[in-house]
Legacy VTK file of the C-alpha trace (Angstrom):
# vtk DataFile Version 3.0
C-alpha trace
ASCII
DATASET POLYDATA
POINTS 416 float
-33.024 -13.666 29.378
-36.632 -14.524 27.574
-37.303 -10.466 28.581
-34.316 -9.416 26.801
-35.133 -11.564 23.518
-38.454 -10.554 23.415
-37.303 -6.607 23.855
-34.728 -7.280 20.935
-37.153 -8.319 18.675
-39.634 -5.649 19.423
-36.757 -3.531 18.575
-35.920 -5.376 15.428
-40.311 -4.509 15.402
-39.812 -1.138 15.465
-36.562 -0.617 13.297
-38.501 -2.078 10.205
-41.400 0.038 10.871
-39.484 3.020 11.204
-38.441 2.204 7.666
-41.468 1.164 6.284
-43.530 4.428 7.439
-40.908 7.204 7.021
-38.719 5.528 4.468
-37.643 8.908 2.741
-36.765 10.572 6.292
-35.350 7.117 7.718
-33.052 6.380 4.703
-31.555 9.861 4.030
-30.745 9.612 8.212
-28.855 6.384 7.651
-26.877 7.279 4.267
-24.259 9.137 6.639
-24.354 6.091 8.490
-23.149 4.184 5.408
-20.706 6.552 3.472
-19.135 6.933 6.808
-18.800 2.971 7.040
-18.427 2.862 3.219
-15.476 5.285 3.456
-13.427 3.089 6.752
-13.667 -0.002 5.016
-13.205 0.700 1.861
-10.045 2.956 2.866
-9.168 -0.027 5.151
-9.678 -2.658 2.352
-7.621 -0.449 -0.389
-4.618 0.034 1.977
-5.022 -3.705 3.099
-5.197 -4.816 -0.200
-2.377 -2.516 -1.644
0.319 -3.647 1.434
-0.575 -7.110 0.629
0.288 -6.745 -3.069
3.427 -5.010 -2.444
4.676 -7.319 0.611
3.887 -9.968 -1.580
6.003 -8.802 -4.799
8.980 -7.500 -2.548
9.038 -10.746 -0.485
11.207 -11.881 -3.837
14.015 -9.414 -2.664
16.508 -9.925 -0.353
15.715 -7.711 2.657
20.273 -7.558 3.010
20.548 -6.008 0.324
22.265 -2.550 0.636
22.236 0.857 -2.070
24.522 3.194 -1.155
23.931 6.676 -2.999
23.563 9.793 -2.722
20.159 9.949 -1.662
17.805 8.208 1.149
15.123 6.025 0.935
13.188 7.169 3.646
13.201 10.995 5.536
16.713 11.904 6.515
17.588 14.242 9.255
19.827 16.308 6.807
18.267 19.282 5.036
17.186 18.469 1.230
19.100 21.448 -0.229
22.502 19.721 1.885
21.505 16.306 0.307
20.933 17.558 -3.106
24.792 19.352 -2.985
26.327 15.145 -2.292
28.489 13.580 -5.136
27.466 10.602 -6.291
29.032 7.590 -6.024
31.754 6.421 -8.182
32.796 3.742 -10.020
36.496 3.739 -8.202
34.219 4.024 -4.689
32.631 0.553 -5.770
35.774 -0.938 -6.848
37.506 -0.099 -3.800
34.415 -1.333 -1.639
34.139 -4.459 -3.935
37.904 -5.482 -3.010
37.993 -4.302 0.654
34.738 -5.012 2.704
34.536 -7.939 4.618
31.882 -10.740 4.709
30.929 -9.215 1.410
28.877 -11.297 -1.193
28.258 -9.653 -3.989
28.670 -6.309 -5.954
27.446 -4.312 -8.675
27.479 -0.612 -9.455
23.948 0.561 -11.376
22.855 3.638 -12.838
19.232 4.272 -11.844
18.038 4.897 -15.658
14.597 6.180 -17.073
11.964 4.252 -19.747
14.281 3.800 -23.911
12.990 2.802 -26.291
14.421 -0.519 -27.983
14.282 -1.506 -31.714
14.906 -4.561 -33.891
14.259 -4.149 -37.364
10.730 -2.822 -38.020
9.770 -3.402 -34.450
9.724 -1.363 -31.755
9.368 -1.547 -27.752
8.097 1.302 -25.928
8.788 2.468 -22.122
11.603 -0.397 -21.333
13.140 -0.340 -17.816
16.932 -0.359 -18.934
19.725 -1.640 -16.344
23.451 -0.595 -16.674
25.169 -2.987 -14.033
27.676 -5.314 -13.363
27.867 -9.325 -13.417
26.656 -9.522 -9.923
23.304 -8.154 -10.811
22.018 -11.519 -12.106
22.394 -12.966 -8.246
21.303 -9.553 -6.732
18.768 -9.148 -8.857
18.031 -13.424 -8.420
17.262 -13.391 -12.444
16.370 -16.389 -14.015
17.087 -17.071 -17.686
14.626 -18.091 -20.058
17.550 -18.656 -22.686
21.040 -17.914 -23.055
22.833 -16.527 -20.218
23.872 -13.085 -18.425
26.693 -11.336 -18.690
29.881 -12.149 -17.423
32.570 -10.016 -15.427
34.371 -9.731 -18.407
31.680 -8.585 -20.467
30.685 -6.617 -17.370
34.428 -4.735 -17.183
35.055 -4.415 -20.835
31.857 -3.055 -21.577
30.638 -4.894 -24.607
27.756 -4.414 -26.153
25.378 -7.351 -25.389
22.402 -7.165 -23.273
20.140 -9.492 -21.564
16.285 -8.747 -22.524
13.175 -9.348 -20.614
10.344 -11.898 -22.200
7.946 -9.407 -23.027
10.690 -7.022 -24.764
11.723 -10.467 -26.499
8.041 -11.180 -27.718
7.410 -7.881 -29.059
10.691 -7.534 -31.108
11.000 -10.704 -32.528
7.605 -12.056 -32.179
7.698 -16.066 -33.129
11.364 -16.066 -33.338
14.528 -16.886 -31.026
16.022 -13.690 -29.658
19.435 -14.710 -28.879
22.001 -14.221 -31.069
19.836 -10.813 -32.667
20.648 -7.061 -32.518
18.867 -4.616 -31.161
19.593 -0.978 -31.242
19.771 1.391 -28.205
20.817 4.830 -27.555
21.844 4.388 -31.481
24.032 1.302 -31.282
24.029 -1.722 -31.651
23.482 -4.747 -29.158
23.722 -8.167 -29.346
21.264 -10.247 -27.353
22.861 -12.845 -25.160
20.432 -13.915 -22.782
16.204 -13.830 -22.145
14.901 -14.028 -19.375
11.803 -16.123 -17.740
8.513 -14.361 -17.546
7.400 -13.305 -14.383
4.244 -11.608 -15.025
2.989 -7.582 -14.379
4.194 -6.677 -10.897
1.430 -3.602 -9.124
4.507 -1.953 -7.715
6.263 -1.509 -11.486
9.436 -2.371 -12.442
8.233 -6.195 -13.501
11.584 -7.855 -15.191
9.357 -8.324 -18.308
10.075 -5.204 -19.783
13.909 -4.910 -18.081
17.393 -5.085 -20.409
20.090 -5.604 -18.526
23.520 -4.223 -20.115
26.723 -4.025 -19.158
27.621 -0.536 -16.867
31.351 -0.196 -18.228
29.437 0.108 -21.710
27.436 2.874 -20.297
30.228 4.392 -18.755
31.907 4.685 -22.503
28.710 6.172 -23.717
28.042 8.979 -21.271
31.135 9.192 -19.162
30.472 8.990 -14.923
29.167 12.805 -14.270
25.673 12.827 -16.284
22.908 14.700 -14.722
20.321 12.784 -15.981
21.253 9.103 -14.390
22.387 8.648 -10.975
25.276 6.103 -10.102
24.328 3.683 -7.054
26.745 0.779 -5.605
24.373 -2.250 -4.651
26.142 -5.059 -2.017
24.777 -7.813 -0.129
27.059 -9.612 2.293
27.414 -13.301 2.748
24.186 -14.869 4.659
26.701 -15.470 8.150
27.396 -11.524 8.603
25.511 -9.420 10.544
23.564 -6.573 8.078
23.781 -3.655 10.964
27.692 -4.546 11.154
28.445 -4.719 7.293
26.462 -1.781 7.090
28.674 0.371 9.223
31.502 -1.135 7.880
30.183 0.491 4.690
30.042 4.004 5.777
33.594 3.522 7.762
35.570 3.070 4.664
33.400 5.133 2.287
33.998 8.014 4.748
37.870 6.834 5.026
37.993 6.739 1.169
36.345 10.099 0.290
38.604 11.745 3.627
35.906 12.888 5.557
37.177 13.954 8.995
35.605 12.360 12.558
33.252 15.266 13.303
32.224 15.856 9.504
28.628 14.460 8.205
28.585 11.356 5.975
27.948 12.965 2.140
25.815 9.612 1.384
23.399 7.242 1.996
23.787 3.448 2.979
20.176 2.255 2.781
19.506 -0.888 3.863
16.396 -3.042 1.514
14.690 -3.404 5.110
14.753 0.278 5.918
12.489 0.943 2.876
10.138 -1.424 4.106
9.727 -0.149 7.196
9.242 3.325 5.425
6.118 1.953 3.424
5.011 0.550 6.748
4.551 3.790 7.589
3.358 5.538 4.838
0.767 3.067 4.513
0.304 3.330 8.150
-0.168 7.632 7.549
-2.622 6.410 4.330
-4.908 4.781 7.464
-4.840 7.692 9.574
-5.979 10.014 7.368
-8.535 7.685 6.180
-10.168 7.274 9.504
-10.053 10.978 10.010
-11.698 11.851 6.786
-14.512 8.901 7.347
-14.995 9.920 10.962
-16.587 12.952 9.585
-19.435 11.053 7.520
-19.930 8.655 10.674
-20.830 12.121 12.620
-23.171 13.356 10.063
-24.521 9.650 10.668
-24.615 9.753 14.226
-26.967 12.791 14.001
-29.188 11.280 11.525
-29.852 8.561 13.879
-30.354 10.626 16.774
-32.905 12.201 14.827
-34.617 9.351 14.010
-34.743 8.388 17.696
-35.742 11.341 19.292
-38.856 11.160 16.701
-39.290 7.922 17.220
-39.301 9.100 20.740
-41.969 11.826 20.630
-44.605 9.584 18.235
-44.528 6.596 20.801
-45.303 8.624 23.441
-48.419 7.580 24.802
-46.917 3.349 24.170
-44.212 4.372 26.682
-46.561 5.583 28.745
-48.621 2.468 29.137
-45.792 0.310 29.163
-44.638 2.057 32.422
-48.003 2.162 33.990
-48.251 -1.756 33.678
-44.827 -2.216 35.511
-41.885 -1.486 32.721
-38.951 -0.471 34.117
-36.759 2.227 32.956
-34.174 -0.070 32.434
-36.317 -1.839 30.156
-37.580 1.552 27.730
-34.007 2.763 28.048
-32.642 -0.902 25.980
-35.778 -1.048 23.572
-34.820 2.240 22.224
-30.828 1.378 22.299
-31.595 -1.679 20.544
-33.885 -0.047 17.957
-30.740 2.747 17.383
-27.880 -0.101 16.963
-30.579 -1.905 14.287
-30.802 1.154 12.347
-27.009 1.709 12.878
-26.433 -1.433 11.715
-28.604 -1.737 8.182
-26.289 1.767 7.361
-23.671 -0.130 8.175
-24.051 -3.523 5.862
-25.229 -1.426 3.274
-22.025 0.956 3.228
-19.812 -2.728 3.288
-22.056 -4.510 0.813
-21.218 -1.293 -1.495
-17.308 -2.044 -0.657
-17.917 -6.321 -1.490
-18.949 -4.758 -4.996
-16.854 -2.370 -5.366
-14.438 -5.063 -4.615
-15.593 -7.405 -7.084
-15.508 -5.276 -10.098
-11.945 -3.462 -9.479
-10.418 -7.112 -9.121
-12.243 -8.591 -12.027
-11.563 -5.145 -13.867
-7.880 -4.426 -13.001
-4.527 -6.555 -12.394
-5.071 -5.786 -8.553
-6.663 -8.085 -6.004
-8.912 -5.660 -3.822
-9.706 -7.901 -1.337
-12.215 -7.178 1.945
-11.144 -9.412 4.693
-13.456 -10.541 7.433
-11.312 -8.352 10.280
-12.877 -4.920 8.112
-16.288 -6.412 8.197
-16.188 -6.655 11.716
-14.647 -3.254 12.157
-17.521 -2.072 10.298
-19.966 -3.521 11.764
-18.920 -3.222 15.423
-18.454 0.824 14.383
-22.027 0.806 13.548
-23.065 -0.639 17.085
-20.674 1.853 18.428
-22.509 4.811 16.393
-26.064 3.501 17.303
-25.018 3.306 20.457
-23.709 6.877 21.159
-26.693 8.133 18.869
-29.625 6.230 20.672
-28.591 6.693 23.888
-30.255 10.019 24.450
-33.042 9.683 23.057
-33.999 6.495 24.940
-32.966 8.323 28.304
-34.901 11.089 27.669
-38.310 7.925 26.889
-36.976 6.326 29.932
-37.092 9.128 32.271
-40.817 10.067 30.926
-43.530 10.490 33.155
-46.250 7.949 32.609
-49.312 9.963 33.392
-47.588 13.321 31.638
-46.575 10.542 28.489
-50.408 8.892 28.597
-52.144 12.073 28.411
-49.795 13.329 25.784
-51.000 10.944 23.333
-54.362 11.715 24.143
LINES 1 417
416 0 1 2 3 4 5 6 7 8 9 10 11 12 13 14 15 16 17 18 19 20 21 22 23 24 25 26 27 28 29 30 31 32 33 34 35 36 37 38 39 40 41 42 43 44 45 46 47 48 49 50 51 52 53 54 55 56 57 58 59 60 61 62 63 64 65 66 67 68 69 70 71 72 73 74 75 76 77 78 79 80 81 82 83 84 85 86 87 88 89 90 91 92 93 94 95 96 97 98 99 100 101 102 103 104 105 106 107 108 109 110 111 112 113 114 115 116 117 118 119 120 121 122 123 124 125 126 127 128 129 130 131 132 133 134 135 136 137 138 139 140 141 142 143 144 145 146 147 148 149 150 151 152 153 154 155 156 157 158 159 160 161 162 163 164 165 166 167 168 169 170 171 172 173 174 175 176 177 178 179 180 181 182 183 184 185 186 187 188 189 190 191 192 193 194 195 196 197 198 199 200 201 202 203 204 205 206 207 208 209 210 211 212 213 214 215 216 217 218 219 220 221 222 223 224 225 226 227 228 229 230 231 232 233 234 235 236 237 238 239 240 241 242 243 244 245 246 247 248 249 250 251 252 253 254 255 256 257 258 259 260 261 262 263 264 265 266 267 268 269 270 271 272 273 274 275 276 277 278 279 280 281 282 283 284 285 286 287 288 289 290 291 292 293 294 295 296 297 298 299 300 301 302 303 304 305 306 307 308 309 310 311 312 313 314 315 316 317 318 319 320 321 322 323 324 325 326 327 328 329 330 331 332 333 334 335 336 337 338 339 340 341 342 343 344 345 346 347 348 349 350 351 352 353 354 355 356 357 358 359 360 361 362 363 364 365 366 367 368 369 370 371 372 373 374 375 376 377 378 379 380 381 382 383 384 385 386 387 388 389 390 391 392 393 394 395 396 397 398 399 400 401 402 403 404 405 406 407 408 409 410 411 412 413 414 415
């Protein structure tokens, strides 16, 4: 064991020197060492850090809940030009579904709707995420209320014109004063604002109810009729927490099929996603985001590996005649064959906490910078650094068989 300590730190010896005497030639050999590690942890830490986030801010939404459109969440077996020629989903189609599925808990039919602007007197806000739904929304959508209140089914099937404002649309059109009670104008009418709701702060994924209005979707309806182009109906249900999702699911597509008379051998012309699926399809795109990551940083780790071999088989050829002796006085080959392994993992591995101390900083400044916590856990670090054994490890290993396998006399004279 003492042999093996004292041949580590001979290597940890040589290493140093190595960078002290041919620091130009030595450091340019490990930088693809540590852009190679640079680029798998930092691709490892952004992906990490960005699943987190988005885990984190969808944990809020119930995983039951179902959208039924005409369009999938994830890939769908069914060509795009077939999926683009669906109908969308109607406002009869949710009714119906509202009064006849079983174990059903609650209901609302959306339009998916892009940024308005909102105004109230002088002010305006910009880029507002505007929601045309039904009553239901407010438990779907688990909203919590500030002030005032939502929307009731009344309000919801009538289609009156009040609306339910986020805090930050609340703050910058009546800064310093009570919302409720005020109009605001969108699409060029008028809206009176019945409800506010709590702040919940910038989400990373978008779509933060800060800058959401909620109004009521018959009120659309009257506005721009059911068969606009430019907003696409959806029907959003959750069952009742006893029923199973898979079952109410099918249930779904039985009677949507049954209502719309689509025979038993003709495809289903929509979707029934269920909240889960479209996790499981960012599992895998972030999943795909770490492939191609590795791939791409495998690349610079090559380039690496080379650099080190080079430094080795130099390393090699200048401590000729030392090998020499060392076998004439009784070294083994065992012995020259680990000092040089040891010396190639050491190099490996000062490439490699370089390329992760860059990511640490890197880390530092884009979560102090941005609304985003980049964080580098401690499983990357080791992945980094056990990588860099690995690479030092493939890289020396040549070069110290081709010292251990020297002859001593041939290796003595040489360095005469």
């Amino acid at each position: 064991m003492i042999v093996y300590l004292r041949l580590l730190y001979s290597s940890f010896q040589f290493a140093f020197n190595a960078l002290k005497t041919n620091k130009l030639r030595t450091l340019l050999s490990l930088l693809g060492v540590t852009v190679g590690i640079f680029s798998i942890i930092a691709v490892l830490a952004a992906v990490d850090s960005m699943d987190r986030t988005i885990k984190t801010e969808l944990s809020g939404f119930d995983r039951n809940m179902i959208y039924v459109f005409n369009h999938s969440f994830g890939p769908s077996e069914i060509p795009r030009w077939k999926v683009d020629q669906f109908p969308n989903v109607t406002y009869e189609e949710y009714d119906y579904l509202k009064r006849n599925l079983s174990g059903l808990g609650y209901a609302s039919f959306n339009f998916f709707v892009g940024n308005e602007n909102m105004k109230a007197e002088s002010n305006y806000a910009n880029g507002i995420i505007v929601r045309p739904c039904s009553s239901d929304m407010q438990f779907l959508d688990n909203v919590k209320m500030a002030s005032g209140r939502f929307f009731n089914e009344s309000e919801s099937v009538n289609g009156n014109a009040v609306i339910v404002i986020g805090h930050e649309i609340a703050n910058t059109l009546f800064p310093g004063q009570d919302a409720l009670g005020k109009n605001v104008r969108l699409y060029g009418r008028k809206f009176v604002v019945i409800g506010v709701l709590e702040k919940q702060g910038a989400l990373a994924i978008g779509g933060g109810q800060d800058e959401t209005a909620y109004l009521p979707v018959n009120l659309f309806r009257q506005m721009f009729g059911d068969n606009i182009k430019a907003y696409t109906p959806v029907i959003i249900v959750k069952p009742n927490k006893a029923v199973d999702i898979k079952h109410f699911s099918d249930e779904i597509t039985t009677r949507l099929r049954a209502f719309r008379g689509l025979r038993p051998g003709d495809d289903s012309n929509f979707f029934v996603n269920e909240f889960g699926g479209l996790m499981e399809f960012m599992d895998n795109i972030i999943g795909q985001m770490n492939v191609v990551g590795w791939i791409i940083s495998m690349f610079s780790l090559l380039v690496g590996g080379f650099g080190i071999a080079n430094i080795m088989f130099v390393s090699v050829k200048e401590r000729t005649h030392l090998i020499g002796i060392q076998k004439a006085i009784g070294a083994k080959r065992r012995i020259i064959l680990l000092q040089f392994l040891f010396e190639s993992i050491i190099l490996a591995l000062i490439g490699g906490l370089v390329g992760i101390l860059v990511v640490w900083l890197i880390a530092l400044g884009v979560s102090s910078l941005l609304d985003f916590q980049f964080v580098l856990s401690f499983f990357n670090i080791v992945i980094g650094l056990v990588l860099s054994m690995i690479i030092g490890l493939i890289s020396g290993y040549l070069p110290a068989r081709s010292a251990a396998k020297l002859d001593p006399v041939e290796a003595i004279r040489s360095g005469m």
